[in-house]
C-alpha positions in Angstrom: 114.6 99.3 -48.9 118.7 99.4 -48.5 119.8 102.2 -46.5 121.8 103.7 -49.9 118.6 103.3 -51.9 118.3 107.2 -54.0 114.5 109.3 -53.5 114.0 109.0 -57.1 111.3 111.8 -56.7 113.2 114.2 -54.9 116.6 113.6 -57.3 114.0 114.4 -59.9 112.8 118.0 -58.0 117.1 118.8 -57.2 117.4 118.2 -60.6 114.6 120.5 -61.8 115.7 123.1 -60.1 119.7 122.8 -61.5 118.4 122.9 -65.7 118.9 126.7 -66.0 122.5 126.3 -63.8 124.1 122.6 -64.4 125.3 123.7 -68.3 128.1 126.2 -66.0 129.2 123.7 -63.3 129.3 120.7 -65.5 132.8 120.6 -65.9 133.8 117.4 -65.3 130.6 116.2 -66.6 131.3 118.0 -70.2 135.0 116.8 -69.8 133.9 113.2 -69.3 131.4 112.8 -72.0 133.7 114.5 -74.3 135.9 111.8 -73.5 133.1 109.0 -73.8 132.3 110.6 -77.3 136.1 110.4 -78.6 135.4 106.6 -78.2 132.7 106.4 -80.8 135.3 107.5 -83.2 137.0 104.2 -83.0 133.8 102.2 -83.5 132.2 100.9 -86.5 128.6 101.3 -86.3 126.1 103.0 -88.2 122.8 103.4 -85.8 119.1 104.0 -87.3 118.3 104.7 -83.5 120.6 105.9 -81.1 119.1 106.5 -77.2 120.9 109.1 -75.1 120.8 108.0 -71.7 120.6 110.1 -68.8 120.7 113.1 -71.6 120.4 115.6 -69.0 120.4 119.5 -71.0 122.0 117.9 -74.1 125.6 118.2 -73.5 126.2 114.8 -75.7 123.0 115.6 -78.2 124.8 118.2 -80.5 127.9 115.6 -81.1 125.5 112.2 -81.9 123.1 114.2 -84.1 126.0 115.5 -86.1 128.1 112.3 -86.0 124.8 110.4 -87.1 123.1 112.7 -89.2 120.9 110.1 -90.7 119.6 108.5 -86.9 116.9 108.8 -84.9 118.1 110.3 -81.8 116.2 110.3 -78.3 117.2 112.2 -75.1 116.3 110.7 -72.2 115.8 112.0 -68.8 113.3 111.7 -65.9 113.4 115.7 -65.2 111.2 117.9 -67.6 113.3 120.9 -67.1 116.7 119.3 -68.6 114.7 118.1 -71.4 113.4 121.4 -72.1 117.1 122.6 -72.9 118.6 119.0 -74.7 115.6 119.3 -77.1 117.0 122.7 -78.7 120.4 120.8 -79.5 120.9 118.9 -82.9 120.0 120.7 -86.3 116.7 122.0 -87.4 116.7 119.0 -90.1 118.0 116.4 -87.2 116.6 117.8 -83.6 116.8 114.9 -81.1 113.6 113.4 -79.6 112.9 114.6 -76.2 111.7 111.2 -73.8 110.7 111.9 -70.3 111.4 108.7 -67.9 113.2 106.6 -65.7 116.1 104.9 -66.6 115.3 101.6 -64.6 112.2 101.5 -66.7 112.3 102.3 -70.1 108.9 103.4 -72.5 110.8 101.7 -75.7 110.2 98.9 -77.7 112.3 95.6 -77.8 114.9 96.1 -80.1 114.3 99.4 -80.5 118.0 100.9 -80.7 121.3 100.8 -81.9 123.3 102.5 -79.7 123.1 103.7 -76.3 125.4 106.1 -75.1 125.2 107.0 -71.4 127.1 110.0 -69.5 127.8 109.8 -65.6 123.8 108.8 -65.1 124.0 105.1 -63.7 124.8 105.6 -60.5 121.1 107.2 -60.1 119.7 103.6 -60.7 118.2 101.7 -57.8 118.5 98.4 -59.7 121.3 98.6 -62.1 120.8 95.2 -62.9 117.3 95.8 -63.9 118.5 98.7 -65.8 121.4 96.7 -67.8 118.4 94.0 -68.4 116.5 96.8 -69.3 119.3 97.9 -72.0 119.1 94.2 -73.2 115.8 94.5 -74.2 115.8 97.5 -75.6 119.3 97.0 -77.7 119.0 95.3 -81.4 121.5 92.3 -82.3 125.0 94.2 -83.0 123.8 97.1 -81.4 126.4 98.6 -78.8 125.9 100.3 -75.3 128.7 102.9 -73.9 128.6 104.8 -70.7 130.6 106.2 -67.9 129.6 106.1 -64.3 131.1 106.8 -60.6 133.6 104.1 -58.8 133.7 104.2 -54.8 136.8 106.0 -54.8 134.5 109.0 -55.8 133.7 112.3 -54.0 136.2 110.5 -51.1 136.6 113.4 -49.1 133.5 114.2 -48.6 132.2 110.9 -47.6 135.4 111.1 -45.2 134.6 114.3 -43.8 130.7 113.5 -43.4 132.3 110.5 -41.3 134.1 112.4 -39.1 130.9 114.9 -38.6 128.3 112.7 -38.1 128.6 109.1 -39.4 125.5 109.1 -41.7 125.0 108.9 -44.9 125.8 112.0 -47.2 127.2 111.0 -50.6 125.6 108.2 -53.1 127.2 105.1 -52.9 128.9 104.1 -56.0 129.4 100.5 -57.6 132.9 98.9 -58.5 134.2 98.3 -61.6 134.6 95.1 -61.6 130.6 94.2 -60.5 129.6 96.3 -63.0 131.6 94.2 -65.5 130.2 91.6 -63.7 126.7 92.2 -64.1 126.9 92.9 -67.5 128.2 89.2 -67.9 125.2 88.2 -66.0 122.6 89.9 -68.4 123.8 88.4 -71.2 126.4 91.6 -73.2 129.0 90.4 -75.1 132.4 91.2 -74.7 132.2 93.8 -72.1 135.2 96.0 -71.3 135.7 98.3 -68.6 138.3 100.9 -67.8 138.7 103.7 -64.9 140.7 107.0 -64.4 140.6 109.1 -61.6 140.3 112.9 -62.0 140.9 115.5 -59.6 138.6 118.8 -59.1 140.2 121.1 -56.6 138.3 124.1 -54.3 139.5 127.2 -52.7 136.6 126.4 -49.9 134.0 123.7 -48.8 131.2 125.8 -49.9 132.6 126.0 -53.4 132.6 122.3 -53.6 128.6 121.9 -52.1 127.4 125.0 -54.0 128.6 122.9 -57.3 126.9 120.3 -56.0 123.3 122.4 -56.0 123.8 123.3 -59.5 124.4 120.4 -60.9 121.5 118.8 -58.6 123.5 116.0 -57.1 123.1 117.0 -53.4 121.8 113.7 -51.2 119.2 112.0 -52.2 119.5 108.8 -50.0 116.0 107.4 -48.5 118.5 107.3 -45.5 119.6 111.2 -45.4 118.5 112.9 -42.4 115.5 115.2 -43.2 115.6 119.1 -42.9 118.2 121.7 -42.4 122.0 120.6 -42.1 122.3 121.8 -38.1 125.2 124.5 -37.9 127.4 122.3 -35.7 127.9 119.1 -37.9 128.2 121.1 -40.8 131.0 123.1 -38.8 132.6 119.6 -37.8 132.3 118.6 -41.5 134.2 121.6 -42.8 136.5 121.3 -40.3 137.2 117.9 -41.6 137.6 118.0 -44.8 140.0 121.0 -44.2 142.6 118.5 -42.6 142.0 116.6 -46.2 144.0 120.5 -47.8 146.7 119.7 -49.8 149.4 122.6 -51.8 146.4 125.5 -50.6 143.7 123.7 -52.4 140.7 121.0 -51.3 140.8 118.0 -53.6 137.8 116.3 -54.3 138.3 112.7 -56.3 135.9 111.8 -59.3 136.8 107.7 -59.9 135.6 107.9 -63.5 134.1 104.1 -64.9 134.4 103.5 -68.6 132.4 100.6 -70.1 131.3 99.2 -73.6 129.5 96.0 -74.2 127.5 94.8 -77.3 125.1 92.5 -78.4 125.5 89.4 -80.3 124.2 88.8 -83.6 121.1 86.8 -81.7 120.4 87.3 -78.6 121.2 84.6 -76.1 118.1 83.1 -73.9 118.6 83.3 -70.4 119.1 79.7 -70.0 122.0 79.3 -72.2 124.1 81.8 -70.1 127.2 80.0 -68.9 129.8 81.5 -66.3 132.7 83.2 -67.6 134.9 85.4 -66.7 135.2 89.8 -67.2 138.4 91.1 -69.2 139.4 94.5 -68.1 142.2 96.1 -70.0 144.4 98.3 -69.0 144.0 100.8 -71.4 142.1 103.8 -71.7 141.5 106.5 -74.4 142.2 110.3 -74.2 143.8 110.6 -70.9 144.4 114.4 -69.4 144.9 115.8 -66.2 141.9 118.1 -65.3 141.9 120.4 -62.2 139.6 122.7 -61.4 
C-alpha cells in the first residue's frame, strides 16, 4: 500500500459526521460546481441517465434534475448521511436516485449512463485509473463525463507548514493535470480536454482554515497519518509556520482547481486497438472569477 493511499473507511466516518455542516463551509465546493455546471450549457447532449458522481448532500442535484427534466438522475456517494440530504433535492415529479458506493467500484450496469458529472470527488480514489476504466464501462457511446478535481498546487500552505512541523504526511496528495489527461488517453476517452485555475480562500487564523476542514470532512485520511491526538507542540510549530506564509493581514490557502471533459465515441474502442497519442490542453477556461474568502 503507497504511503499517500486514503482510509477509505475512516474518509467515509469524517464524512458522516460533516452531512448536517458541509452545506455552510462548501464554499468553494458550491462555487466550483457552479462553475462545472455553466459548462453543460455549452454542450449538446440530451441524457436518459445522468450519474452524479461524488454527489455528496446534492449541491449539483437541483441544477441536473431541472436542466434534464426528463433523465434519470442518480446521486452517488459512499457516505449514508450526505445521501440522506442530496435525496430531498430535484422535484417531487423528478427526485434523484440516492446510490450508496464507492467510486472506484461502481453497482451499475455497462452502458448504463449518459452523462457523468463529478464535483471535486476524484482525488478520494485510490486507483483513478480503475475509476476512469470504471467510467468507461459504465458510459454509453456519445455519452460524456465532466468533473473537477484537485492539482498539487492545492492546500500548499498547509502541506508547507506540516513540513516545517513535522515532515509527515498531512494533506492528500493530488494528481497533475496533465496525467490525468493522460490517463484518460490510456482508458480509451475521446477527445479529452483539460483546464486549471487556481482560487484563493483566505483565513483570519489557522484554526479557521482546519475547523473548515472538519465540516466539510476532508481532514487526513492517509493510511500513513500518524494515529491519535495532534501533540500540542507540532501543532504549535505548524501554526507557527503557516503564519510566516501571512500575506496583506490574511492566511491564503491555494485550491489548484482541475477542469476536464472527455467523451465516448460512437463504439467503443477494444483495448487492443488503443494507439499512443498525444493530450491537447487548451488554454481556455469558462467563467473565470476571483473568489476570496
Amino acid at each position: 500500500m503507497s504511503t499517500g493511499a486514503i482510509d477509505k473507511s475512516a474518509a467515509r466516518r469524517s464524512f458522516e459526521r460533516a452531512a448536517s455542516s458541509y452545506d455552510a463551509a462548501a464554499l468553494l465546493q458550491r462555487e466550483v460546481g457552479a462553475r462545472l455546471l455553466e459548462r453543460l450549457d455549452y454542450v449538446r447532449l440530451q441524457p436518459a441517465t445522468v450519474l452524479d458522481l461524488g454527489c455528496g448532500t446534492g449541491l449539483a442535484l437541483n441544477d441536473l434534475c431541472r436542466r434534464y427534466r426528463n433523465a434519470r438522475v442518480i446521486g452517488l456517494d459512499f457516505a449514508t448521511g450526505m445521501l440522506t440530504r442530496a435525496r430531498r433535492c430535484g422535484h417531487w415529479r423528478n427526485r434523484p436516485r440516492a446510490l450508496c458506493a464507492d467510486i472506484d467500484r461502481l453497482p451499475l450496469a455497462d452502458n448504463s449512463v449518459d452523462l457523468v458529472f463529478s464535483n471535486a470527488t476524484l482525488q478520494w480514489s485510490n486507483d483513478l485509473s480503475a475509476c476512469f476504466s470504471e467510467l468507461y464501462r459504465v458510459l454509453r457511446p456519445k455519452g460524456l463525463l465532466m468533473f473537477t478535481t484537485f492539482g498539487p498546487d492545492t492546500l500548499i500552505e498547509l502541506r508547507r507548514a506540516w513540513a516545517e512541523a513535522d515532515g509527515g504526511e498531512h494533506v492528500v496528495p493530488f494528481m497533475d493535470m496533465h496525467d490525468i489527461g493522460d490517463m484518460l488517453v490510456r482508458t480509451r476517452f475521446a477527445d479529452p480536454v483539460m483546464d486549471c485555475e487556481r482560487l484563493t480562500l483566505t483565513y483570519s487564523e489557522v484554526t479557521d482554515l482546519m475547523a473548515d476542514m472538519k465540516s466539510l470532512g476532508t481532514q487526513n485520511r492517509l493510511h500513513s497519518r500518524q494515529r491519535g491526538l495532534t501533540g500540542r507542540e507540532r501543532l504549535r510549530r505548524m501554526t507557527a509556520a503557516y503564519e510566516r506564509q501571512r500575506q496583506d493581514g490574511r492566511l491564503p490557502s491555494t485550491w489548484e482547481v482541475i477542469y476536464g471533459q472527455a467523451w465516448m465515441a460512437a463504439e467503443k474502442v477494444p483495448a487492443q486497438q488503443l494507439t499512443d497519442q498525444g493530450v491537447a490542453i487548451p488554454v481556455s477556461a469558462i467563467g473565470r472569477r476571483p473568489m476570496s474568502g
